[in-house]
N, C-alpha and C positions, 0 to 999 in steps of 0.2 A: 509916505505910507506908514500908517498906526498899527502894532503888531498886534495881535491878539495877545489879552493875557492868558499864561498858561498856568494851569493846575497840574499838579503833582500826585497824580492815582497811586494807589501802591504799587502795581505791575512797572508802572516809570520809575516809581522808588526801589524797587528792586532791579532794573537797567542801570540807572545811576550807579546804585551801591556795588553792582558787580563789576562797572567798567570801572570805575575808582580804585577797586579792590585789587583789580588784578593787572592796575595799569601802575600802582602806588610803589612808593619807594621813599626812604627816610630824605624830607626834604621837599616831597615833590608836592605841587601847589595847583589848585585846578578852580577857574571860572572867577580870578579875583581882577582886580584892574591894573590895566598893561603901566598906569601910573608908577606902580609900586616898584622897588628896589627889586634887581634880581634875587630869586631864590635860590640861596647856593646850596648846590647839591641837586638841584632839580636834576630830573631824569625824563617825565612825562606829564604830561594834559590831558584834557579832554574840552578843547575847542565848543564842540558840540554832539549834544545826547537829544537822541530821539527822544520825540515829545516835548520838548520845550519850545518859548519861545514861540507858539503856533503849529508849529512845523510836525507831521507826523514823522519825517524820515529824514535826515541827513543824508546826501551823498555827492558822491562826485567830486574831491578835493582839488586843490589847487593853490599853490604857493611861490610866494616869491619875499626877499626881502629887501627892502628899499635903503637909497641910497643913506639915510641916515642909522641904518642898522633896526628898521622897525619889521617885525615877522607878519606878514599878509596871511590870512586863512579864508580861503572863498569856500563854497561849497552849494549844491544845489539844497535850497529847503522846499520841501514838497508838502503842499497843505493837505492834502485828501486821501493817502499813503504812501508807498512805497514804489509805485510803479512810475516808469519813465516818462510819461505824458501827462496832462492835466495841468493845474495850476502850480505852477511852479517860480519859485524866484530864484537870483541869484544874489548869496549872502554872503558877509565877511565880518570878520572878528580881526583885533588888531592887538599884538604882540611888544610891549616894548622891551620886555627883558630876553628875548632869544627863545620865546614859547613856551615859560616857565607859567603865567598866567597870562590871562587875553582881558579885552576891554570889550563894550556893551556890543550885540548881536546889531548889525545893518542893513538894510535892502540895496544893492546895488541896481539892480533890473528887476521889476516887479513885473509879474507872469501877468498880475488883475486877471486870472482866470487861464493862462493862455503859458504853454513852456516858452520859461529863458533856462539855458543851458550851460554845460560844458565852458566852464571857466577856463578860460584861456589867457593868465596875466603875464607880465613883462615888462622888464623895467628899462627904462631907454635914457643909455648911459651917456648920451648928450646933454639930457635935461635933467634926468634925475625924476621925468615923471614917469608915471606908473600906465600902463597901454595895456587894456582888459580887451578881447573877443570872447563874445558868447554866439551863442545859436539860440534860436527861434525860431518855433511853429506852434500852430492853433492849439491848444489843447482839446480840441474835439477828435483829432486824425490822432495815429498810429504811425508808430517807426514801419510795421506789416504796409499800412494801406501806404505811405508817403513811397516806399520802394515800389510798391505796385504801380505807380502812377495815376491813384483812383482821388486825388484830390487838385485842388486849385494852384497856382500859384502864394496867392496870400498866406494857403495854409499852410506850404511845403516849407522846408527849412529855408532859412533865412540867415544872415550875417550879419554882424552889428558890431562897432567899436566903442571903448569909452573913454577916458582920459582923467587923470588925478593928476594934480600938480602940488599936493597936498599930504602925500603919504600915505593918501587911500581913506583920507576923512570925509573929501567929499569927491563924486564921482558926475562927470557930463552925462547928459541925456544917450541914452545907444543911438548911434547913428548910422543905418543901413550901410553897408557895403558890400551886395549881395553881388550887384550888375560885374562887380568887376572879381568878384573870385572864385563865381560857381559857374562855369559852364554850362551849356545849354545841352541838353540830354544830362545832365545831371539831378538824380532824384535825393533822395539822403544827404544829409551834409552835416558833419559834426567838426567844432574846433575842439581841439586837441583830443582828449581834456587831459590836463595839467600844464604846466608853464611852458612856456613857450620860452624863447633864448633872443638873448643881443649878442649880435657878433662884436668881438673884442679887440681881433687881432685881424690881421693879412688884407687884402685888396678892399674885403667887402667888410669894414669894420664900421661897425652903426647902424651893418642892415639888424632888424627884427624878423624873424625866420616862427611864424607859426604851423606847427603840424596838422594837421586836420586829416579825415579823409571821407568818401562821398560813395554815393554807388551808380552806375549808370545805367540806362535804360537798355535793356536787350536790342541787341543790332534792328531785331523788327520791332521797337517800340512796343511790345506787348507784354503783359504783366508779368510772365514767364512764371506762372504760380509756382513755388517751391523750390525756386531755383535761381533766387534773389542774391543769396548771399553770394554765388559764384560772380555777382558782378560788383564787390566793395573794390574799394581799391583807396589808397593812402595819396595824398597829395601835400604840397606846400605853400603858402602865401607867404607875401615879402613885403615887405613896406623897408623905402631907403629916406623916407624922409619924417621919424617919428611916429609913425602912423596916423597920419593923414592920407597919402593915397597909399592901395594897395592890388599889388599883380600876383598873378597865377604862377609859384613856382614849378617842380617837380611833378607828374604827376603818373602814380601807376597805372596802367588801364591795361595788363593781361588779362585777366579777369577770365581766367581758365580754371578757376576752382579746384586749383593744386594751392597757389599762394597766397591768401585774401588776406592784402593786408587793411587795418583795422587801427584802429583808438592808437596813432602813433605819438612817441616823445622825440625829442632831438636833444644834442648837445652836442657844443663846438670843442673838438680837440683841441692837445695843446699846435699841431702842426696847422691848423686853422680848416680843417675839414670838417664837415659835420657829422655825424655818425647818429643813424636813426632807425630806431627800435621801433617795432610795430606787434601788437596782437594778429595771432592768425587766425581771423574768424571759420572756423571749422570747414579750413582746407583739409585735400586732400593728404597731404604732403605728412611727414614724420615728425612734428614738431608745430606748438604753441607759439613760439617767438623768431619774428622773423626780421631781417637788418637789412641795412645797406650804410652809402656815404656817399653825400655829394661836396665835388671841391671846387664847385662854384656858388656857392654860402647858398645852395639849394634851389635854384635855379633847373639843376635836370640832376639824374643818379650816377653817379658812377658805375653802380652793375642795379642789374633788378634783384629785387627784395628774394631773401634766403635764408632755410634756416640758419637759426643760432643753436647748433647740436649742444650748447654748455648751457643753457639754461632749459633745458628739458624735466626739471624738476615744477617750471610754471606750468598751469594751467590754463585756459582760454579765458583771458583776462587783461583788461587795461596795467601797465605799468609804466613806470618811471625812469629814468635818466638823468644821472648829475657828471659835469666834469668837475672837480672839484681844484679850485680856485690852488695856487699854490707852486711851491716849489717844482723842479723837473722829478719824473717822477708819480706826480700826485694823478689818486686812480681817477677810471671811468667809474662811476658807480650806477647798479640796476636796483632796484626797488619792486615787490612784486609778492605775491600767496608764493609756498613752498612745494604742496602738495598739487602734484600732474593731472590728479583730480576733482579734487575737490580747493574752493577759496578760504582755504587757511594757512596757517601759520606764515604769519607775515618776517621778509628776509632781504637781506640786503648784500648781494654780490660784488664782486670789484674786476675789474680789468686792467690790467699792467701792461696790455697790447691795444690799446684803441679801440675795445670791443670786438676783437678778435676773439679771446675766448675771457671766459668768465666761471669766477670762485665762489662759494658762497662763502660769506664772511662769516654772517650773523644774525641769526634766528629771535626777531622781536617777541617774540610770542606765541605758542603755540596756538591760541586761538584761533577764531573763525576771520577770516578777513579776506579784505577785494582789493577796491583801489586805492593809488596811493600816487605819493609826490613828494619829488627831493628838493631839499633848498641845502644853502649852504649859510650857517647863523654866526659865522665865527667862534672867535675862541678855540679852534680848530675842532667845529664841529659841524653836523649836520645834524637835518631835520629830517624827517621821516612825517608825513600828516596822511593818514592811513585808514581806512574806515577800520572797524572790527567790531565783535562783539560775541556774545558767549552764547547765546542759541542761537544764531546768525548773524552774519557778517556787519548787518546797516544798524545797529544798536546805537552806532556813533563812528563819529571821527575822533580819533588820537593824535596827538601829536608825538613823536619818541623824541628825545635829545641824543644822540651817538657822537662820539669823541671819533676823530680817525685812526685811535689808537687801538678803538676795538676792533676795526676795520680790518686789522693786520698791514 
């Protein structure tokens, strides 16, 4: 697929110049080719800025880095604005110095009119290839009407897998895998969004553990007007063989509209248990971020989903999760906006208990910002790829570079 070429109005020219401006730092290098020698000193990026390349809106991030040390940047580009539905791709930019500059814009899943979503990648530590889920549904329908149950199968969300064996150069056709991971009575269905994990350690090492989560159809089948979100709820899919097949792990179905959970992440501890963060879609309950652990590489929970009373400074909003590769010791880390109300000032917490409780560390920016996603780039450091922006949040994706020494 041929991008459209993009113009440069002054309203983009002044997006550009403010996300640059206030992302910049002695050293730091944005939109050049991932060829290039590292930029010493880098600090940050900018991946991708609304209005280029076609795209009116950047969002959605998603990262991982591959076994040769290359930094993946997925993100949804949406042609027609800002909103969740419509014609939608799923894109990627490729890193070779640890995110300091990226290489030419690519279509991984082309919407051709119609949403691909919620980049879901993962790297699978058997092969070394790269293992992409997205989501897909018609661009005609609504996340509203798809919960109602007011459209078809065809239209309803959908499941897809992809495969690189290549470092993310080039990507396999998506290939349905809807029959086996969405249940029946299941309306909504979103993978993660952000990366998903390979297990490392203990019994189930080489499973792939993606988070997702769905909403069900009210016990009577009926559209339940207004009263939809009470029935989301967070689940797991698993694949133990690279992902080629994949089974139903975990799944929440309380669905009492105290704890909805929502857009979940995962990361496996050092003791080999999982530990998984979720958004509370406007639960009843005292609290945005809600948790659990399952120690059967996510297969069922250990307890049901609860709040995280330590990170009550987030908002109703997608976040992140990294265990961070490393000596004994080395934290959990969360990724996430700051302010309880509003999506800004993007920050980054730590956990010294397993995500038991949690610190802030380190405040990226006071800015406007949403979603985001942790990798881990070496040189002992991580990444941060983070949407923000200076009248709202979807101006762009950033990338931060963070040493873990800022981390505490």
């Amino acid at each position: 697929m041929s991008l459209k070429s993009s113009l440069r109005p002054p309203a983009l020219a002044v997006v550009v110049a403010g996300l640059a401006a206030a992302l910049a730092s002695p050293g730091t290098a944005h939109a050049a080719s991932a060829a290039e020698r590292p930029v010493r000193g880098c600090v940050s990026s900018v991946p991708f800025t609304a209005g280029e390349n076609g795209y009116d809106t950047y969002r959605i991030p998603a990262t991982v880095t591959t076994r040769a040390g290359t930094v993946l940047a997925f993100a949804e580009g949406r042609h027609n604005g800002a909103g969740d539905t419509g014609n939608i791709d799923v894109v990627l930019r490729r890193s070779g110095d640890g995110g300091c500059t990226w290489g030419p814009l690519s279509v991984v899943a082309a919407g051709e009119g119609d949403t691909r979503g919620n980049p879901a990648p993962v790297v699978d530590p058997r092969t070394g290839k790269v293992v992409l889920l997205t989501s897909y549904n018609s661009g005609a329908v609504t996340e509203a009407q798809i919960m109602r149950g007011e459209v078809t199968a065809e239209q309803s969300r959908r499941v897809f897998v992809q495969t690189s064996r290549d470092g993310g150069r080039r990507f396999s056709e998506p290939r349905e895998i809807t029959a086996a991971v969405k249940l029946p009575g299941w309306r909504w269905y979103a993978t993660g969004p952000g990366h998903a994990v390979a297990l490392t350690r203990g019994p189930y090492a080489g499973r792939l553990v993606v988070p997702a989560n769905h909403s069900a159809a009210p016990p009577d089948g009926s559209a339940d007007t207004g009263q939809e979100a009470k029935y989301y709820g967070a689940h797991a899919l698993y694949s133990d063989d690279g992902g080629q097949s994949w089974r139903v792990g975990f799944v929440d179905d309380s669905y009492d509209g105290v704890d909805n959970a929502n857009e979940s992440a995962v990361a496996q501890l050092p003791d080999g248990r999982l530990y998984v963060s979720s958004r509370d879609q406007n639960g009843s309950s005292a609290g945005n971020r809600l948790d659990s652990y399952s120690s059967d590489g996510g297969v069922t929970l250990d307890r049901p989903f609860r709040v995280q009373p330590t990170l009550s400074d987030v908002p109703v909003v997608q976040g992140s999760v990294l265990q961070v590769a490393g000596p004994a010791g080395a934290p959990l880390l969360f990724s996430g906006p700051s302010v309880p109300t509003a999506r800004s000032a993007m920050a980054v917490w730590r956990s010294g208990d397993g995500g038991g409780t949690f610190t802030k560390a380190l405040t990226l920016s006071e800015r406007r910002a949403a979603y985001s996603d942790l990798v881990q780039v070496g040189g002992g450091r991580v990444g941060v790829l983070y949407e923000t922006g200076t009248t709202g949040p979807y101006e762009g994706i950033a990338f931060r570079r963070v040493s873990l020494g800022e981390l505490g």
